[in-house]
N, C-alpha and C positions, 0 to 999 in steps of 0.2 A: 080385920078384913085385909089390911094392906097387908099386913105378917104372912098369913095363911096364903096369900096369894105370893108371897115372894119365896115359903118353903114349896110351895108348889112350884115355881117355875125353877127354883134350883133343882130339886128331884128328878126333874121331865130333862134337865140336862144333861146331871149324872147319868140315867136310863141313857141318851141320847147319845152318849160318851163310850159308855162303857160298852153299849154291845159289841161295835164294831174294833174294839180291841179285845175283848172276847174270841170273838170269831178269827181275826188275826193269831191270838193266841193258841188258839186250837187248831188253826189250819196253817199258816204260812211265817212263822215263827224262826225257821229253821232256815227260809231261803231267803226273803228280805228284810231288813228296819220295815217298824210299822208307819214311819212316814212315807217312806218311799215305797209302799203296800196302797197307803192312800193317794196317791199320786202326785205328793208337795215333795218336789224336787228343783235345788238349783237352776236359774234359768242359765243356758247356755247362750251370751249376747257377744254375736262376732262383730257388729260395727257399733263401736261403743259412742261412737261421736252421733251418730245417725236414733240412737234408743235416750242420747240425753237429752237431743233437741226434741225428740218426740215427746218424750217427759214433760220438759218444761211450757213446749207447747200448748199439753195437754191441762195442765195446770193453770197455766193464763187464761185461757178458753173456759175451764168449768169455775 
């Protein structure tokens, strides 16, 4: 039972994985990386003192 259920949820991720690079591949291959297709891009952080104390803030708090 637990097997049958663990090739199932690996399969349903492949499926999950693979279309939208797929569709990358067939569509938008030529103009962008497929990360920067799905919108994971470097964050751009201009006040770095300001995003570390929020950081760590944020961390003590949760």
């Amino acid at each position: 039972m637990i097997f049958e259920n663990m090739i199932s949820a690996i399969l349903q991720v492949m499926l999950f994985a693979i279309i939208p690079f797929i569709w990358w591949f067939c569509t938008a291959k030529k103009q962008q990386s497929f990360l920067t297709w799905l919108g994971l891009r470097k964050p751009i952080i201009e006040n770095k003192r300001k995003y570390a104390m929020f950081f760590a803030l944020s961390i003590v708090v949760l």
